[in-house]
C-alpha positions as CSV (number, residue, x, y, z in Angstrom):
1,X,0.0,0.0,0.0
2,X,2.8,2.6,0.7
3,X,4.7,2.1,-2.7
4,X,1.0,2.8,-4.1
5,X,0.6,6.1,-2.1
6,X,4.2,7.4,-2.6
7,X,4.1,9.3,-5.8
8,X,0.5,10.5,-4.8
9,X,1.8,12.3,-1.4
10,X,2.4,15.8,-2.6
11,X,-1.4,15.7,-3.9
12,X,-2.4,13.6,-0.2
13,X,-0.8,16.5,1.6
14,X,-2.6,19.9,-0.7
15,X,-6.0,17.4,0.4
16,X,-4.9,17.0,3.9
17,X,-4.2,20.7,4.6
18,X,-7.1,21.5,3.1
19,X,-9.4,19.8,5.0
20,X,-7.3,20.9,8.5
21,X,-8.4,24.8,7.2
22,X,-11.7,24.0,6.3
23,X,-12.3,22.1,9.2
24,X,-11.2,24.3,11.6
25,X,-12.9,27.4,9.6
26,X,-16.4,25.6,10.1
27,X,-15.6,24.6,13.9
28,X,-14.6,28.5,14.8
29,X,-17.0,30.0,12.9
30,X,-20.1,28.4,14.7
31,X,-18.2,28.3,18.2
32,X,-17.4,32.0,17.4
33,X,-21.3,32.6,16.9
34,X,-22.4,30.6,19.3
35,X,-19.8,32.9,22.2
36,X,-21.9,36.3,21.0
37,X,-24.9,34.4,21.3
38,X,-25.9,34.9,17.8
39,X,-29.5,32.7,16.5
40,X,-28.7,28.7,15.3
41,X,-30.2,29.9,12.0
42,X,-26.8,32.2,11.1
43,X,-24.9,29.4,12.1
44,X,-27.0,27.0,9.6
45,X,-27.3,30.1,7.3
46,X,-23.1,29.9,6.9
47,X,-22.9,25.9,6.2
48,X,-25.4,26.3,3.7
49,X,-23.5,29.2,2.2
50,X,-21.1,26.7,2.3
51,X,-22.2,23.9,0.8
52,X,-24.5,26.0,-2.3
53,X,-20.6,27.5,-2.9
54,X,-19.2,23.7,-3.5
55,X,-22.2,23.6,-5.9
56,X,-21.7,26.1,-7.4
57,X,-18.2,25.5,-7.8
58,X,-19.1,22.0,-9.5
59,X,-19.9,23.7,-12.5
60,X,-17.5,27.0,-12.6
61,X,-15.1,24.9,-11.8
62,X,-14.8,23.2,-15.0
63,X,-14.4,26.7,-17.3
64,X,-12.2,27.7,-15.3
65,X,-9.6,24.7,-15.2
66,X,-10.3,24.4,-19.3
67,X,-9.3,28.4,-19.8
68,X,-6.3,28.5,-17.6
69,X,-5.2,25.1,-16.6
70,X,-5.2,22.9,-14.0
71,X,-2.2,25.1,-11.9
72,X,-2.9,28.4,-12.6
73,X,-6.7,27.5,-11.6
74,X,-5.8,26.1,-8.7
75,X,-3.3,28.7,-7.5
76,X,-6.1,31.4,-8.3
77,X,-8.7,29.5,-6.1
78,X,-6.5,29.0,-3.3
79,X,-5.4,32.5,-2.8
80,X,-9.2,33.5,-3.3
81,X,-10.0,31.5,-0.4
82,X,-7.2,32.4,1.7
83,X,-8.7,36.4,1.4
84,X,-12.3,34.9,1.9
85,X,-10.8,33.0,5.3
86,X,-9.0,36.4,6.6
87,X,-12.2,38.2,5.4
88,X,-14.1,37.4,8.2
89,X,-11.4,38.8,10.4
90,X,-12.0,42.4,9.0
91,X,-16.1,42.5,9.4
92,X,-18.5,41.1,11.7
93,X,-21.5,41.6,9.3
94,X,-23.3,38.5,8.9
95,X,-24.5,38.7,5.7
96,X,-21.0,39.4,4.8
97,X,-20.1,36.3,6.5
98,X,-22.5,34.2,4.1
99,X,-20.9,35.7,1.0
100,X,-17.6,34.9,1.9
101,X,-18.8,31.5,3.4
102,X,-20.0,30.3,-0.4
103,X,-16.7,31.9,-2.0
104,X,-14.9,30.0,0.2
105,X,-16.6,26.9,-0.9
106,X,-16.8,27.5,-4.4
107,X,-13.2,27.7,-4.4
108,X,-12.5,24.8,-2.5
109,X,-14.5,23.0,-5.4
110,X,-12.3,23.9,-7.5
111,X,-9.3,23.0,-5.6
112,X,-10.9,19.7,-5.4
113,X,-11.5,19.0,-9.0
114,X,-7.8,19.2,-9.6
115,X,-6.5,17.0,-7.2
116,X,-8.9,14.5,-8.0
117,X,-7.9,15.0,-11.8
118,X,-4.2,14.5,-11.1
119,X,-4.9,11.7,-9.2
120,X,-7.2,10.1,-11.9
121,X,-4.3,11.1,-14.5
122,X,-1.4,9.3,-12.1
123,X,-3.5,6.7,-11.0
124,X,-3.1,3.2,-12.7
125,X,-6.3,1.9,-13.3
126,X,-6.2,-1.8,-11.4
127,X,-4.9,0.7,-8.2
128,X,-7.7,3.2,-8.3
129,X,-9.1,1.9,-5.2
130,X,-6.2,1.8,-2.9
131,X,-5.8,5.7,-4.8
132,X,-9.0,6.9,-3.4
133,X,-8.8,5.4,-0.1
134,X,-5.9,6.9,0.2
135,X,-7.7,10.7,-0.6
136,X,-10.2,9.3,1.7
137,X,-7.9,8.7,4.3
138,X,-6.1,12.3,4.0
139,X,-9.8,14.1,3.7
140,X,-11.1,12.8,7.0
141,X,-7.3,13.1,9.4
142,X,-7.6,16.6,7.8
143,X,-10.2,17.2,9.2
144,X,-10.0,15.4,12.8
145,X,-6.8,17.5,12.9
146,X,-8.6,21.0,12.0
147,X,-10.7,20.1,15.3
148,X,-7.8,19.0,17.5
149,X,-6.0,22.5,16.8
150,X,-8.9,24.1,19.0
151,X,-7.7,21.6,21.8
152,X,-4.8,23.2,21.3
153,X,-5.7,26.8,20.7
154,X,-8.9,27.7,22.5
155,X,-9.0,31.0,22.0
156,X,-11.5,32.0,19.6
157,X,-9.5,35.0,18.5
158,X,-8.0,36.1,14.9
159,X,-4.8,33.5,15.1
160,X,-7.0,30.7,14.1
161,X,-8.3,32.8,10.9
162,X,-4.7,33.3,10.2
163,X,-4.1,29.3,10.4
164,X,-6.4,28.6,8.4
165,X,-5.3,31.0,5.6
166,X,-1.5,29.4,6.4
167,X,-3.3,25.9,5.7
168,X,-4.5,27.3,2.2
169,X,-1.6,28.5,1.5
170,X,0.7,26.0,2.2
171,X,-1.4,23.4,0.1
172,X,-0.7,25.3,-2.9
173,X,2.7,24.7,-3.0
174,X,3.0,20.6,-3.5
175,X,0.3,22.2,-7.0
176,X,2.6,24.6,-7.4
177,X,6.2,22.9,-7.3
178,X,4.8,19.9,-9.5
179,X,6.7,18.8,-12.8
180,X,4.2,16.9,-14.1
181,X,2.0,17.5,-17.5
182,X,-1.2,19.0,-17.0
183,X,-4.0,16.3,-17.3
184,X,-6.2,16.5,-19.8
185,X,-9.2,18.9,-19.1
186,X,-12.6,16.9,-18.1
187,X,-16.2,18.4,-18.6
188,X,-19.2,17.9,-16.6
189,X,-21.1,14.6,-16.6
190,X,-24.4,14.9,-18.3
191,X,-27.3,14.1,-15.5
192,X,-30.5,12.2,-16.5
193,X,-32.4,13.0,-13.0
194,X,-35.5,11.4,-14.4
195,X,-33.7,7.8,-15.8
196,X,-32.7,7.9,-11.9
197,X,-35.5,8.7,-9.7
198,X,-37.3,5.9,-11.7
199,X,-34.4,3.6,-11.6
200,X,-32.4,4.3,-8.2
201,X,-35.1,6.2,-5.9
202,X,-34.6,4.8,-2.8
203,X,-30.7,5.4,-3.2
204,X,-31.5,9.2,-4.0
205,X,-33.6,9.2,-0.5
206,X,-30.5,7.8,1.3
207,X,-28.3,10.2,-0.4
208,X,-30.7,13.3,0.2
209,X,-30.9,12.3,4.4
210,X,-27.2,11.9,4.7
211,X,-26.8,15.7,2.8
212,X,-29.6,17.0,5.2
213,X,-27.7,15.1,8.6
214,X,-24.3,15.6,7.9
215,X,-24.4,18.6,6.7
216,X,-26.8,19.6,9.5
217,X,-23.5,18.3,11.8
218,X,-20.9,20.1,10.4
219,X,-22.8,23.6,10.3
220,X,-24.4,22.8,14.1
221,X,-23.1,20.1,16.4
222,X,-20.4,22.6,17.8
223,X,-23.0,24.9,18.6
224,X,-25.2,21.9,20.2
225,X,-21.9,21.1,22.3
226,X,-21.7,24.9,23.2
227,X,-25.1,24.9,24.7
228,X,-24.4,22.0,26.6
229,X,-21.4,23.8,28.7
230,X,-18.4,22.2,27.0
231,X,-14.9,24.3,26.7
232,X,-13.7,24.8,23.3
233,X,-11.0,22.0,24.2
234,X,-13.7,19.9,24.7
235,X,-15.7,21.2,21.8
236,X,-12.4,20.6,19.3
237,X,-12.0,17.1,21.0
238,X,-15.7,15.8,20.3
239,X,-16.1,17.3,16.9
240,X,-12.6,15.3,16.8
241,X,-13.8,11.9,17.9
242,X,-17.0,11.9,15.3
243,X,-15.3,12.5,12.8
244,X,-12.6,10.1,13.3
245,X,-15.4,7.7,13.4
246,X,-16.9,8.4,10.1
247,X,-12.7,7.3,8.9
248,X,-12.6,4.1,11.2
249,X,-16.0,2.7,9.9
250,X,-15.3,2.6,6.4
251,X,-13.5,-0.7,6.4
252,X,-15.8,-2.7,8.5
253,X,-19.1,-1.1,6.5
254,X,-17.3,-2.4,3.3
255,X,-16.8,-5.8,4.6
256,X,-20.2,-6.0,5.8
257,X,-21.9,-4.1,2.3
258,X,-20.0,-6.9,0.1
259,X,-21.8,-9.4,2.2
260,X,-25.1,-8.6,2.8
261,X,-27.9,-6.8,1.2
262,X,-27.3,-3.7,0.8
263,X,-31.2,-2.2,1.5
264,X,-31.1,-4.2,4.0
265,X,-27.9,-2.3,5.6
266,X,-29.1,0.7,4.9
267,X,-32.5,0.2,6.6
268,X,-30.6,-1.3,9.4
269,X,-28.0,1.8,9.9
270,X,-30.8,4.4,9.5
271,X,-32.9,2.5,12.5
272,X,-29.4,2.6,14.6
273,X,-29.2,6.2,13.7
274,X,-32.7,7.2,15.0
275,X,-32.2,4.9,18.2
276,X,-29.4,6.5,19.0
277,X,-30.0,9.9,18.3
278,X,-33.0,9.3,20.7
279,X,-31.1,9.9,23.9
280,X,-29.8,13.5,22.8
281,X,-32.9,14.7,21.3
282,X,-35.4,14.0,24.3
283,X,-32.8,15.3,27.2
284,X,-31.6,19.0,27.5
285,X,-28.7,18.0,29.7
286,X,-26.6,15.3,28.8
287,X,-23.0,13.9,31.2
288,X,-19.9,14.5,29.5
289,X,-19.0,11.3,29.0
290,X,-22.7,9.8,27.6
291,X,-22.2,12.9,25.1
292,X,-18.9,11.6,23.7
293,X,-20.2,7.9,23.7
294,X,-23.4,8.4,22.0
295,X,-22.0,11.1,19.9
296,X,-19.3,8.8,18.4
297,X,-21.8,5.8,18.0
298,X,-24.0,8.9,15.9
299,X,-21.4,9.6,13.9
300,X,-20.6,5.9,13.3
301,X,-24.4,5.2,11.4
302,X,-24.2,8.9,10.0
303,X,-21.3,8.5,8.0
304,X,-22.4,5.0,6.6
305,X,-25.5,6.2,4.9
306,X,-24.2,8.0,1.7
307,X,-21.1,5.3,0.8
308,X,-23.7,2.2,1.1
309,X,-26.1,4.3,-1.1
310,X,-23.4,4.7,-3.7
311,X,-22.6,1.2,-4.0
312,X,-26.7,0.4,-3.5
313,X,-27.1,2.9,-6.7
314,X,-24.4,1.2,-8.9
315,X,-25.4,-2.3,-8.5
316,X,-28.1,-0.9,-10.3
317,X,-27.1,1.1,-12.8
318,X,-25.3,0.1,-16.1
319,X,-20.9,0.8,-16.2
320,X,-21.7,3.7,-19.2
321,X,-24.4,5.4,-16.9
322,X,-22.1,5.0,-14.0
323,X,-20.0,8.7,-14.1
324,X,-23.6,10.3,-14.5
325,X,-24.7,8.4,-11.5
326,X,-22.1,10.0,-9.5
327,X,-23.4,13.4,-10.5
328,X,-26.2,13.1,-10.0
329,X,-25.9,11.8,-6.3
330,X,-23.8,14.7,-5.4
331,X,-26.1,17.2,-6.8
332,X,-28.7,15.4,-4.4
333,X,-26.2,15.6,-1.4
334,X,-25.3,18.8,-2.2
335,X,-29.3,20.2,-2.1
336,X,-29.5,17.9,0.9
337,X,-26.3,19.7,3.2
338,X,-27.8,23.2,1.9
339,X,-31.3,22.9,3.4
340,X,-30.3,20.7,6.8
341,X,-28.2,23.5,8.4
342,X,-30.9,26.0,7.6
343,X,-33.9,23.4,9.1
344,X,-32.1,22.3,11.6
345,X,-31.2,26.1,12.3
346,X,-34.7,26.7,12.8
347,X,-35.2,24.4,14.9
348,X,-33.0,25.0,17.4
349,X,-33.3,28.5,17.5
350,X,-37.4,28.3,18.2
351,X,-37.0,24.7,20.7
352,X,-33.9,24.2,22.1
353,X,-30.4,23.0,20.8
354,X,-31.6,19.1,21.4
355,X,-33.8,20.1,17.9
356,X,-30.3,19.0,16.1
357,X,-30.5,15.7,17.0
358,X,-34.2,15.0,17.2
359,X,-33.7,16.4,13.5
360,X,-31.2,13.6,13.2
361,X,-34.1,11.1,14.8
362,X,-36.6,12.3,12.1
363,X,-35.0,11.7,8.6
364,X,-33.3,8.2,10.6
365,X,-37.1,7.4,10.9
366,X,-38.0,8.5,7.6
367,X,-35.3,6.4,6.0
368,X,-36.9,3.5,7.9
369,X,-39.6,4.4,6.3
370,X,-38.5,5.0,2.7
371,X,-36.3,2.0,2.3
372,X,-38.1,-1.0,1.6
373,X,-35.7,-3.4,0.5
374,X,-38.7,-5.9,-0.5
375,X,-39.6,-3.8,-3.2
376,X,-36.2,-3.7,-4.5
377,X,-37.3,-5.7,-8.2
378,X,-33.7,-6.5,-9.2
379,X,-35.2,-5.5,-13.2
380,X,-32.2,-3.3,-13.6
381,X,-29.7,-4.9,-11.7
382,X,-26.1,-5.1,-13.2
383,X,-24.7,-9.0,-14.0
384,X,-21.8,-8.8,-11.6
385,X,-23.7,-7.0,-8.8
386,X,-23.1,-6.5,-5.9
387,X,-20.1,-4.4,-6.9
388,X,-16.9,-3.7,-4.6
389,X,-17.8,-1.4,-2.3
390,X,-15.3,1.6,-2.1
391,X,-14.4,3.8,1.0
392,X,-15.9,7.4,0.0
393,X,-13.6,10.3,1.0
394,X,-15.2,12.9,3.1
395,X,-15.4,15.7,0.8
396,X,-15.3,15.5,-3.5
397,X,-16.1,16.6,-6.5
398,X,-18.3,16.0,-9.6
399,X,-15.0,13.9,-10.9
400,X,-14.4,11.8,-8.1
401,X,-16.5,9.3,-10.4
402,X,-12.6,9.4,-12.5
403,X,-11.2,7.6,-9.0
404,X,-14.3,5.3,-8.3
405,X,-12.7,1.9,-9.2
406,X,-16.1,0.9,-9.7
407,X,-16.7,3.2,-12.7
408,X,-14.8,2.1,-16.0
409,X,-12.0,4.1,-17.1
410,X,-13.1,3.7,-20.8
411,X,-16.3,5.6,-19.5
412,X,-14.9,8.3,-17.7
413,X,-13.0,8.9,-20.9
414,X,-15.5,9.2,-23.1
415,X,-18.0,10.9,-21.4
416,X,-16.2,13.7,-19.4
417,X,-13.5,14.0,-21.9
418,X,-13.6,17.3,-23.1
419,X,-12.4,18.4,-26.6
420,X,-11.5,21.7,-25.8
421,X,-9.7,23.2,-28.6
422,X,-12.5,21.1,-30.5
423,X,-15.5,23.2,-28.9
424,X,-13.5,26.8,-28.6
425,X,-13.3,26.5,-32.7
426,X,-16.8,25.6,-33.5
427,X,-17.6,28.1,-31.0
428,X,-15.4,30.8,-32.7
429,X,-17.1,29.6,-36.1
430,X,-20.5,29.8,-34.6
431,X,-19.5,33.1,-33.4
432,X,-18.6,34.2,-37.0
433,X,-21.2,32.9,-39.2
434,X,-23.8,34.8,-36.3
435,X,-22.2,37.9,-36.8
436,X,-21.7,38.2,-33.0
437,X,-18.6,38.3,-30.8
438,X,-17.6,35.0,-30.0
439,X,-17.0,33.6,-26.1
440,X,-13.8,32.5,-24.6
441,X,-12.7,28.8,-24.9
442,X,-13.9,26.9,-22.4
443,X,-15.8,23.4,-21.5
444,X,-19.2,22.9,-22.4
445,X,-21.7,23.1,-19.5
446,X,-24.7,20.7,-20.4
C-alpha cells in the first residue's frame, strides 16, 4: 500500500491541509457565533453558504480549469479563499459572512477537481481503489486535525483565521512545485435526474438524508456542544472523535456491504441512527462522558448512509451510466447539506439545541420508512452485482467518479472528456457565421 501512495503524497498532503483549514474554519465559525450568542439559524445560514458554494463551484469549476489550466486554476482558487478566510477577520456583518462563506466553498470545489484529476491522471487503473482510499484517508485526518487545533488553541481570536489561511496557502505549494504534465481537461457529466428517480429512488432518498444530517453536523453540532457547557478543548475534542469515526467505519461497513444486502444495511443503519440519536434529542442536559459515547456511536451510522447508497445505486445502474450516476448523487447531497443546516437552524433556534439531533431522529425514521428493500425488483440490476464497495472520501467533487474503481475508465473517458480546442473552434465559427462576438474557450456546460 505505501509504494502505491508514494508518488501520490504531494497531492495527499494539498487534500490534507485542506481539510485541516476548512475544518477548523467551520468549527470557529459556529463556536465564534455561538460565544456572542448569535440565533442557530446564522450558524445553519453559513454551512449552507457553504455547501451552495461547493455547488456552485461543480460547474464553474470546469471553465475555469479548461481556460487557464489545472495550476494556474488552482493557484487562483487558493489565494481567493485564503482572502475569503481572513475576510471574516475584518467585518463582523453577517450577511458578509455568508458571502464569503459560499466563496470559500466555491473555491475549495475547485481545488478539489484538480487534485482529484491529477490523481485520476497518475493513477493506474487496477490501483484506483487503494488511490481513493488513500484521498479518503487524507480528507477525514484533515479534518479530525482542523478540530484538534482548538484543543490546542482555545482562544476563539483572529490567530486561528490566520491558520487557516496558512493551511490554504501551504497546500498550494505541493500544485505549485509539480513537474508533471497537466491532465487533460474533463467536462461535466451529463445528469439524466428522471432515468434515476425511476431507476435508483430509494438510493437518492439515502443520499438526500445523509446531505440533510451531515451537513446539518458540520454547520451545528459545535454549537449543540456549546449549549451543553463544554470548553472549546472539549468542543475541538468531540467534533474530533465523530469524525474520526466516520474514517474508522469505512472498512468494516465495506466488509459488511460486500456481504449482505445492501437495502437491508441501509434500513438497518438508519434504524441505529434514530435509536441512537434518541437519547440527545429528548434530554436538554446530557453527562460528558454519555455525550462523547453516543455522539461517536452517531457519527458511526451517520457517515455509513451516503457510501452504502453509492454502492446500493451502482449495483443498479449500467458501467456507461455510472460517471452520470455519481453526479447526480452529489447534486442530491449537495441540495440535501444546503437545506439541513438551515432546518435544523430553525429548529434549534425556536426549541432548544436538542432540535439538532431530534432532526437527526426524524430523517433516521423516515429512511426507515422509505427503504423497503422488498420492493427492490432487481429489473435493472447489473450482472456482476453487488459491486466492490469503495471507501468514500469525506469531501469530492463532480470527478471523483474518475477515481471510483467501480466506474470504468473507458467511461470516464469518453464521457467527461472534453475536446476543448474542438469546442472553442466551432464556437469561434458559430460566433462568426452569427455575426456576434464569440465567447472564450472553455468546457461545455450541459
Amino acid at each position: 500500500m505505501r509504494t502505491i501512495w508514494k508518488p501520490f503524497q504531494s497531492l495527499y498532503f494539498a487534500a490534507l491541509m485542506m481539510l485541516i483549514g476548512s475544518g477548523l474554519l467551520s468549527t470557529y465559525l459556529a463556536l465564534r457565533l455561538a460565544a456572542e450568542h448569535v440565533d442557530s439559524l446564522w450558524v445553519g445560514a453559513l454551512m449552507a453558504a457553504n455547501y451552495f458554494g461547493l455547488a456552485l463551484g461543480g460547474k464553474i469549476g470546469h471553465r475555469l480549469i479548461g481556460r487557464v489550466g489545472h495550476i494556474r486554476a488552482y493557484a487562483t482558487c487558493a489565494g481567493i479563499v485564503g482572502a475569503a478566510v481572513l475576510g471574516h477577520g475584518l467585518t463582523s456583518w453577517l450577511p458578509a459572512w455568508v458571502g464569503l462563506r459560499m466563496i470559500v466553498g466555491l473555491g475549495m470545489m475547485c481545488q478539489y477537481m484538480v487534485i482529484e484529476s491529477w490523481l485520476n491522471e497518475q493513477a493506474d487503473a487496477k490501483h484506483r481503489g487503494a488511490v481513493f482510499s488513500g484521498y479518503m484517508i487524507a480528507s477525514y485526518l484533515g479534518l479530525v486535525l482542523g478540530q484538534l487545533i482548538l484543543v490546542l488553541h482555545p482562544q476563539l481570536g483572529p490567530e486561528l483565521l490566520m491558520l487557516v489561511a496558512m493551511c490554504f496557502a501551504l497546500c498550494l505549494v505541493p500544485v505549485a512545485m509539480t513537474r508533471r504534465i497537466h491532465p487533460a481537461p474533463l467536462r461535466p457529466a451529463p445528469m439524466e435526474p428522471k432515468l434515476f428517480i425511476k431507476r435508483v429512488p430509494q438510493s437518492l432518498s439515502t443520499v438526500l438524508g445523509a446531505g440533510l444530517i451531515v451537513g446539518s453536523f458540520y454547520g451545528l453540532a459545535p454549537l449543540y456542544a456549546a449549549n451543553q457547557g463544554l470548553s472549546t478543548e472539549q468542543i475541538g475534542l468531540f467534533m474530533g472523535s465523530c469524525i474520526f469515526a466516520g474514517l474508522v467505519v469505512q472498512w468494516p461497513l465495506g466488509w459488511l456491504s460486500d456481504r449482505y444486502d445492501r437495502a437491508v444495511l441501509i434500513r438497518s443503519v438508519a434504524s441505529g441512527l434514530a435509536l441512537a440519536s434518541a437519547p440527545l434529542a429528548i434530554l436538554p442536559s446530557v453527562p460528558l462522558a454519555l455525550l462523547f459515547g453516543i455522539g461517536f456511536v452517531i457519527s458511526l451510522l451517520q457517515f455509513c448512509l451516503y457510501p452504502l447508497a453509492v454502492a446500493f445505486s451502482n449495483d443498479h445502474v449500467e458501467s456507461e451510466r455510472r460517471v452520470s450516476l455519481t453526479a447526480m448523487l452529489l447534486v442530491t447531497y449537495g441540495v440535501g447539506a444546503c437545506i439541513g443546516p438551515l432546518a435544523a437552524g430553525v429548529l434549534m433556534k425556536l426549541f432548544g439545541a436538542q432540535m439538532l439531533y431530534a432532526f437527526f431522529l426524524f430523517f433516521a425514521l423516515v429512511l426507515v420508512w422509505r427503504i423497503r428493500p422488498k420492493a427492490v425488483t432487481g429489473l435493472h440490476q447489473v450482472q456482476d452485482a453487488p459491486l466492490g464497495h469503495v471507501a468514500m472520501p469525506a469531501a469530492g467533487s463532480p470527478l471523483s467518479a474518475a477515481l471510483d474503481p467501480r466506474v470504468d475508465e473507458q467511461t470516464v473517458q469518453e464521457v467527461m472528456q472534453a475536446p476543448v480546442a474542438a469546442e472553442d473552434t466551432e464556437a469561434e465559427q458559430a460566433g462568426e457565421g452569427q455575426g456576434a462576438r464569440p465567447q472564450a474557450g472553455g468546457d461545455s456546460l450541459r
